[in-house]
C-alpha positions as CSV (number, residue, x, y, z in Angstrom):
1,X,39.1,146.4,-195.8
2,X,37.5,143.7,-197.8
3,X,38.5,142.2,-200.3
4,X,37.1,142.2,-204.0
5,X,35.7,138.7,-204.4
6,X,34.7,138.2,-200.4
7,X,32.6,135.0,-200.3
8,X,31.0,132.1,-198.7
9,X,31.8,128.4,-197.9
10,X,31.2,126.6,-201.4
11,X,28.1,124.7,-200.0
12,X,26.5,127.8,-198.8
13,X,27.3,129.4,-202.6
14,X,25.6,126.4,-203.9
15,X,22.3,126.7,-202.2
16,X,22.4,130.3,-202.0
17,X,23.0,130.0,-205.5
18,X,19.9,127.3,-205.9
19,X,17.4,129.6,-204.4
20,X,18.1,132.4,-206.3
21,X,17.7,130.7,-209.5
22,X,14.3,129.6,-208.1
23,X,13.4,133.1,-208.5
24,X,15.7,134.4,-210.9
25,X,14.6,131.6,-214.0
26,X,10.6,133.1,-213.5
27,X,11.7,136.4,-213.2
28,X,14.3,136.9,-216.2
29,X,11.5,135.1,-218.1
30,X,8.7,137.6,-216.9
31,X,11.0,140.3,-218.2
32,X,11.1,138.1,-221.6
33,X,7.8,138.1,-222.1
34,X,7.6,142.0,-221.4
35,X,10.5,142.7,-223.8
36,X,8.7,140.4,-226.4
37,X,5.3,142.1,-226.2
38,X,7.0,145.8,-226.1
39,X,8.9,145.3,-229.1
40,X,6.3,143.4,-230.9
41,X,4.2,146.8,-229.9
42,X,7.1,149.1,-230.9
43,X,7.4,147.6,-234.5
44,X,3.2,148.0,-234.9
45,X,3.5,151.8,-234.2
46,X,6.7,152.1,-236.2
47,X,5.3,150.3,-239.1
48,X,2.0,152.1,-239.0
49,X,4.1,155.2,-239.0
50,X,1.7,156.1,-235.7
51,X,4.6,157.2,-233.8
52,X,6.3,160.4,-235.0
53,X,10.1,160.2,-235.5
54,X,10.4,162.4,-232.3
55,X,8.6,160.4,-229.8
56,X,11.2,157.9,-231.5
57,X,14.1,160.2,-230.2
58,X,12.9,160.5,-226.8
59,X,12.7,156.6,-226.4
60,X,16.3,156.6,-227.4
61,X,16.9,159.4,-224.6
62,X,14.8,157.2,-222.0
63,X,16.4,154.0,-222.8
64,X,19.7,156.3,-222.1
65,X,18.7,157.6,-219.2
66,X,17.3,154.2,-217.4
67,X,21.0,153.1,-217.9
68,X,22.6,155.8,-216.7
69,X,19.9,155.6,-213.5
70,X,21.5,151.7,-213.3
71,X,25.5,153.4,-213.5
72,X,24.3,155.9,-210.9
73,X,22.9,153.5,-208.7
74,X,26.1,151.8,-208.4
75,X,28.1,155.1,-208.3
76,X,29.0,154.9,-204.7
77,X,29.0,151.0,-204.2
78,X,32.6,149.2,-203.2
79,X,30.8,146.0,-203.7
80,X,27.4,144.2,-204.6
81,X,25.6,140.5,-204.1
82,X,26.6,138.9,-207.5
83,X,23.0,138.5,-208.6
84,X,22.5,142.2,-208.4
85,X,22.5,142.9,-211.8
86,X,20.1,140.7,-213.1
87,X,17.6,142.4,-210.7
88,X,18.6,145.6,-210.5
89,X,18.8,146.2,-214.3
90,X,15.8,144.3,-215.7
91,X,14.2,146.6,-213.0
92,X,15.3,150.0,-214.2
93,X,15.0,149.9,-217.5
94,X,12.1,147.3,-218.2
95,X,9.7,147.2,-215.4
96,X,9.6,150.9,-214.3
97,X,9.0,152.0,-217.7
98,X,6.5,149.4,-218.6
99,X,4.7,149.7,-215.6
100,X,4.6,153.4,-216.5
101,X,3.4,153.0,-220.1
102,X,0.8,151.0,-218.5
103,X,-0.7,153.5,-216.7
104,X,-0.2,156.2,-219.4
105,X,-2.0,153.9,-221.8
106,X,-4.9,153.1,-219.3
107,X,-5.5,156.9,-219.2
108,X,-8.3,158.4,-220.5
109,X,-6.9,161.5,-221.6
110,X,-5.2,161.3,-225.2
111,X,-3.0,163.8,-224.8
112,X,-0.8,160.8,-222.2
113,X,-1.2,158.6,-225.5
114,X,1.8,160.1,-227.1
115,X,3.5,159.6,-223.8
116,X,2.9,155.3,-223.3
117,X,3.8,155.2,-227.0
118,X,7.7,156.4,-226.1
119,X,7.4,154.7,-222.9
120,X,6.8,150.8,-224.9
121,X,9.4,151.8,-227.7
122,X,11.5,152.3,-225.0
123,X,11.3,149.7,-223.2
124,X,11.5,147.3,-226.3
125,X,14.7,149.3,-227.1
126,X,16.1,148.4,-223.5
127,X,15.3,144.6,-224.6
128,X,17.0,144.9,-227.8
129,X,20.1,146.4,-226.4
130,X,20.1,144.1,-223.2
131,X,20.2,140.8,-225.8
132,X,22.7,142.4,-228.0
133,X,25.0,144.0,-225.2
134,X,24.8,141.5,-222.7
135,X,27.9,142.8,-221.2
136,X,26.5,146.4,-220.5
137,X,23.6,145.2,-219.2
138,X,24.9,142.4,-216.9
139,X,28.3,142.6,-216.4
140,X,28.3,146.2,-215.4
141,X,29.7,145.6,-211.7
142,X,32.8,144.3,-214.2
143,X,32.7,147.4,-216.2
144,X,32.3,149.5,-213.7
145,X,34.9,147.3,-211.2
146,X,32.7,146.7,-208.3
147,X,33.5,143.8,-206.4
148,X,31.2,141.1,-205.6
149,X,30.2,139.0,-203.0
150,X,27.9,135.6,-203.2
């Protein structure tokens, strides 16, 4: 059996450590700059009133689904690299459904419009709720008691 906090030798966490924040620091500030845009893109269509208050519902569901994808993808996991979190989530419920409303929006067919505009609301909502409930979003190996290893 192994144990709940398993790790390495301290100088191994330590450069383990360094090159993952060589990729983590670009990547947490790609998603930054996705969560900016989307909810700078959200509040236009809200304040327009171009979304109808339904397509607003089914952002909250999305955004409510992408997390439970993240829970579910942990379901059956004793434990998980430490950094997990801060890859796997951003990945779920930001990148998937922005690169979706991307190609939604780049369709020509207006009848998909509807579609991107629930796909950027949600992914702005993901933002919001990932800044103001950090510990949902990043400590759910905590929340959900899944060990970690470095």
């Amino acid at each position: 059996m192994v144990s709940k906090n398993a790790s390495l030798p301290t100088n191994s966490k330590r450069s383990i450590s360094a090159i993952v924040g060589i990729i983590l620091i670009p990547f947490l500030s790609f998603i930054a700059i996705i969560v900016a845009y989307s909810i700078s893109e959200a509040f236009k269509l809200i304040r327009t009133n171009t979304i109808p208050e339904r397509n607003l519902a089914w952002s909250l569901v999305i955004s409510f689904v992408s997390y439970l994808l993240v829970i579910m993808s942990y379901w059956y996991e004793d434990q998980v690299w430490v950094f997990s979190p801060y890859f796997r989530v951003p990945t779920f419920v930001i990148i998937i459904p922005f690169v979706l409303w991307t190609l939604l929006k780049s369709e020509k067919y207006t009848s998909l419009k509807s579609y991107s505009d629930v796909m950027i609301v949600s992914v702005g909502l993901n933002g919001i709720i990932g800044i103001l409930f950090k510990s949902i979003s990043f400590e759910i190996t905590d929340f959900l008691g899944i060990g970690t290893y470095h």
